[in-house]
N, C-alpha and C positions, 0 to 999 in steps of 0.2 A: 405613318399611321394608315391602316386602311380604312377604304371607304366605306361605311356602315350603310348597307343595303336594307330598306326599308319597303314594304309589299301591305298594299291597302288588298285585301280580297271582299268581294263583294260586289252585288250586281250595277252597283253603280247610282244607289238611293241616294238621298238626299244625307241619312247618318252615313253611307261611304262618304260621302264628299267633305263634313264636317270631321272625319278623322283623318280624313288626308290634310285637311288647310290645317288642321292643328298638330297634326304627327310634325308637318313642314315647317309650323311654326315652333315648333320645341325641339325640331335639328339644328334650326337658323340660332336659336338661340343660345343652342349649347355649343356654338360652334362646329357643327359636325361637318365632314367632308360627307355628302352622305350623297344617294341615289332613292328617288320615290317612282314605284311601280304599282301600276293599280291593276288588279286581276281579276277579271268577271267569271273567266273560264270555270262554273261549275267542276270540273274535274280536277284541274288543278287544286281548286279551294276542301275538294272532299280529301285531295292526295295529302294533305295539311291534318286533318281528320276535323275540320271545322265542320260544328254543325249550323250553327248561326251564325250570322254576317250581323255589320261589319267587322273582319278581322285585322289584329296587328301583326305582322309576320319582322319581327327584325334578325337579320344574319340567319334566317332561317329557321328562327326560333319561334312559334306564337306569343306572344307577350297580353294578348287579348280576344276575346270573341264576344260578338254579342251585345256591344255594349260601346259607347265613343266615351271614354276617359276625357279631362279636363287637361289642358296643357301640362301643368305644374304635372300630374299623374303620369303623362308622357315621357315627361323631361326623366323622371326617374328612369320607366321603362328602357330611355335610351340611354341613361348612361349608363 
């Protein structure tokens, strides 16, 4: 199975922070082999075509912007 690549983008606020501990906590739970990256770099985040932070980027797909989802909302996301 591969590892499910997981990218918090965002400058690094207080909602980044709360979608990474819960992004983390809704890999942990589903069991994922997974990797969490957190990306401040404005360019990167606009190369994504993200216009508002915080974003969910998984296997390089956005799965959210703008907005920190609930665990359970996560769990979906990633599976």
């Amino acid at each position: 199975m591969n590892k499910t690549r997981i990218e918090i983008l965002g400058p690094g606020c207080a909602n980044c922070k709360t979608l990474c501990e819960r992004a983390e906590s809704a890999a942990r739970d589903l069991g994922l082999d997974y990797e969490i990256e957190k990306i401040a770099d404005m360019d990167v985040i606009l190369g994504y075509r993200v216009m508002s932070t915080p974003a969910l980027v998984v296997n390089g797909r956005v799965k959210v912007s703008g907005r920190v989802p609930s665990v359970a909302q996560l769990k979906e996301m990633l599976s």
